[in-house]
C-alpha distance (Angstrom), angle and dihedral (degrees) to the residues before:
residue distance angle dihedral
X1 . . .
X2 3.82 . .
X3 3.57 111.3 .
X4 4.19 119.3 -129.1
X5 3.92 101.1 -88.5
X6 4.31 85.0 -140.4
X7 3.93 92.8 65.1
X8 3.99 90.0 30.8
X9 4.40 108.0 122.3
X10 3.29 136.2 142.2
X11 4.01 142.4 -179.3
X12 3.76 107.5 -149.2
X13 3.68 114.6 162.0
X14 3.92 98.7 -172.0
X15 4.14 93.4 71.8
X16 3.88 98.3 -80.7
X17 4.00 101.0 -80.8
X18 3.62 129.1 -172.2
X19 3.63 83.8 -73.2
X20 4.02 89.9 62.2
X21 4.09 112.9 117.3
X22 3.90 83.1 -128.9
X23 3.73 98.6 57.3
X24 3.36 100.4 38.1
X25 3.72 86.2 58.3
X26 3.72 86.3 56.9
X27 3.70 97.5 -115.5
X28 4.13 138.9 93.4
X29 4.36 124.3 -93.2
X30 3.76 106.8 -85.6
X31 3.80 129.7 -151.1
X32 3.59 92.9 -85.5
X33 4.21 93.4 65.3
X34 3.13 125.3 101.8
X35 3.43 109.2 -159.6
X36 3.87 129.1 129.8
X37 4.31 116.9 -143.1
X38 3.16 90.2 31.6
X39 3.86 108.9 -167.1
X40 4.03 111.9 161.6
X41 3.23 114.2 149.4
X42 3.37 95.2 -155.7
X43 4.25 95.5 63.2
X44 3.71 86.1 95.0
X45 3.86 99.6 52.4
X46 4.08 88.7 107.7
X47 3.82 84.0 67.3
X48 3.87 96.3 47.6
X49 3.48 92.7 41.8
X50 3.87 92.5 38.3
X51 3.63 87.3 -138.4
X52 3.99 137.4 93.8
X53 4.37 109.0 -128.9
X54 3.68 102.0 21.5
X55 4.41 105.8 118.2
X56 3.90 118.3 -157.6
X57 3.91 119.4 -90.3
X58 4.35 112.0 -103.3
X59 3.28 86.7 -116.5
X60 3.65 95.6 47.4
X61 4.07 94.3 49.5
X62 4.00 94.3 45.1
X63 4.28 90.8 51.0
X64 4.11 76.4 49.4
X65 3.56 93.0 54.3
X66 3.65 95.1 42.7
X67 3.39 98.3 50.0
X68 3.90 117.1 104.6
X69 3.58 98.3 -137.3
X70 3.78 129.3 74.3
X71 3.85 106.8 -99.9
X72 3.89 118.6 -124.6
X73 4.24 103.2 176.7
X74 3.79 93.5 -169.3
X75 4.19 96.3 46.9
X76 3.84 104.2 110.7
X77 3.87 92.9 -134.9
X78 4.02 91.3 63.4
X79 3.64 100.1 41.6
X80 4.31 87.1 53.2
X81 3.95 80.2 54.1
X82 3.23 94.6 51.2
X83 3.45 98.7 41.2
X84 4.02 97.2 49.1
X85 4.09 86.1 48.2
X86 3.74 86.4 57.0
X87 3.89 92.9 43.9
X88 3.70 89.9 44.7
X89 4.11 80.8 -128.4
X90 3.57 133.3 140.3
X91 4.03 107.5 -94.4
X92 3.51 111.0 -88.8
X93 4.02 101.4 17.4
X94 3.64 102.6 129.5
X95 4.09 95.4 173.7
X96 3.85 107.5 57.0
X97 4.14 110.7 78.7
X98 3.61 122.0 -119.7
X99 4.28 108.5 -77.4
X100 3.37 103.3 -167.8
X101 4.62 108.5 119.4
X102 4.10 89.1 -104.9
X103 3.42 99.2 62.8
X104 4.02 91.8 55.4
X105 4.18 116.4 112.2
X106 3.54 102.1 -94.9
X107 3.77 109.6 34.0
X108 3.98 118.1 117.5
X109 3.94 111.4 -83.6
X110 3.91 143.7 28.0
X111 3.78 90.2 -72.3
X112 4.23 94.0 105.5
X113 3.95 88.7 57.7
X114 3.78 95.5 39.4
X115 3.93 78.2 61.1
X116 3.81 97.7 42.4
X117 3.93 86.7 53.1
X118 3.71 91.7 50.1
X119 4.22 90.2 53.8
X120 3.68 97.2 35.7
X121 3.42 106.6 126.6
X122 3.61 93.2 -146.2
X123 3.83 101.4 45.7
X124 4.13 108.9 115.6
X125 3.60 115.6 -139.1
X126 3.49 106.4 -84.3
X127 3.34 88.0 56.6
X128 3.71 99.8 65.1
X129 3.32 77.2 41.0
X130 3.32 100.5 66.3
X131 3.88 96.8 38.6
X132 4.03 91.7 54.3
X133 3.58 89.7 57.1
X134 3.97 93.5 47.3
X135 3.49 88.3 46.0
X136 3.93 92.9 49.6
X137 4.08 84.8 54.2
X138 3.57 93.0 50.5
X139 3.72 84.4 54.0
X140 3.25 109.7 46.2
X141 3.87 116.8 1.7
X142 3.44 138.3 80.1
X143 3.88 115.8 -136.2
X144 3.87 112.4 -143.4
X145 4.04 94.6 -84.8
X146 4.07 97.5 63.2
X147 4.34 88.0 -125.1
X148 3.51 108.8 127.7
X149 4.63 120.7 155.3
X150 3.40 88.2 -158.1
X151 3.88 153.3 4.9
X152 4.14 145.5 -164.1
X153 3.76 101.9 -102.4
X154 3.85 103.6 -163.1
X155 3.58 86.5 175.8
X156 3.69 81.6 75.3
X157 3.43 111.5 11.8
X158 3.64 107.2 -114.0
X159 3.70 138.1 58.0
X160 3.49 121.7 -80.3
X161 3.78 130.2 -173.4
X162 3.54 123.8 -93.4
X163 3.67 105.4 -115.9
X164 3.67 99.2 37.6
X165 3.68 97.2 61.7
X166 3.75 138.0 16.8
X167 3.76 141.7 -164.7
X168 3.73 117.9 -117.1
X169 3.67 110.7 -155.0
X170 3.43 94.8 -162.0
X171 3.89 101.3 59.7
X172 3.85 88.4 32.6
X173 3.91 91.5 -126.6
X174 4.10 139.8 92.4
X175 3.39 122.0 -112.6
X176 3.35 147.2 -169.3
X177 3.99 119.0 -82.8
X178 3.71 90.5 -120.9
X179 4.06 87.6 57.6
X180 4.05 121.7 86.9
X181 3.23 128.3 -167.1
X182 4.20 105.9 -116.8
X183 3.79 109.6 -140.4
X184 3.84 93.0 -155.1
X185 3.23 104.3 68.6
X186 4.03 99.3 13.9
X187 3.87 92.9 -117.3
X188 3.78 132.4 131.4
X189 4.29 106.2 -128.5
X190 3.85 132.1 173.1
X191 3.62 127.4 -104.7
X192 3.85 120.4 41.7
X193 3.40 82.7 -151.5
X194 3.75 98.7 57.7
X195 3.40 133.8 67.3
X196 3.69 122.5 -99.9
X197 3.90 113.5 -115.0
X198 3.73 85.7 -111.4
X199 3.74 87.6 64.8
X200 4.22 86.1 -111.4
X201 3.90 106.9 134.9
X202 4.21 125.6 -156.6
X203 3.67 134.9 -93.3
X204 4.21 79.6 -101.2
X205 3.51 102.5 40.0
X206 3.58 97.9 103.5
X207 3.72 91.4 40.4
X208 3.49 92.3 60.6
X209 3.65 97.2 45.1
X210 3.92 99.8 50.2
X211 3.48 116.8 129.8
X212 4.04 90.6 22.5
């Protein structure tokens, strides 16, 4: 479970890795750490979300650590990747508005007119500004309250919604919301009403089986 970002420290002496308390609560070293090197890349996720107290997404901080490249959130050429991936644009098109389903009129959430403000002809360029970086928070942050509609799944390459699939850190892969993660034998299986194959059972198992 993630920890609360307002008592989150940590003293690591070996440059705050993955391993770091910090990162693997999916956000940057505070004031309170103590740590000496420090080299999270996630300290400068208030500038790529444009916002203080938003953490990165799981999925979002394990394609981080996968990637081969070291990760600089605030260098232009990565945000325009991660912007077009969003978009589901060609990298550097700044004209044609985002295509993935969730940014249609209609669907649940401000994501449509984060969109329209992107396209509009007359918006200045703070303003697009400003929407990219909301949009990139809708995407792949989580604001202080855990509630998100959606989220970037680049497990799969689109967004999905929120409580239809999830993003187990420990397998490094989304799944769907009818998958668990078993604890015996460290494997994501389907049915959190079924056992695993292992014979380990989910957190609702015996929920769903009272009165049997």
């Amino acid at each position: 479970m993630r920890r609360n970002r307002n008592t989150l420290t940590c003293s690591c002496t070996t440059g705050c890795t993955t391993r770091c308390s910090c990162f693997k609560n999916r956000a940057g070293c505070g004031g309170k750490c103590t740590c000496t090197s420090c080299a999270n890349v996630l300290n400068r996720l208030p500038a790529f979300f444009g916002e203080e107290g938003v953490t990165a997404s799981p999925c979002f901080v394990d394609w981080i650590k996968k990637t081969d490249k070291k990760v600089d959130l605030t260098d232009s050429e990565f945000v325009e990747l991660i912007r077009s991936t969003i978009f589901q644009v060609r990298k550097g098109d700044m004209v044609k508005p985002p295509q993935d389903d969730i940014f249609e009129e209609g669907m649940i959430g401000s994501l449509h007119e984060l969109a329209d403000a992107w396209v509009d002809p007359g918006a200045t360029p703070q303003m697009k500004e400003d929407a990219m970086r909301a949009i990139l928070r809708e995407g792949l942050g989580v604001e202080s309250e855990g509630f998100r509609m959606y989220y970037y799944s680049f497990c799969r390459n689109t967004s999905v919604q929120d409580d239809c699939t999830s993003h187990c850190a420990t397998c490094g892969d989304c799944m769907d919301w009818r998958e668990w993660h078993c604890n015996t034998c460290k494997k994501c299986t389907y049915g959190v009403s079924l056992p695993c194959k292992c014979g380990g059972v989910s957190s609702m198992y015996h929920s769903c089986h009272q009165g049997d």
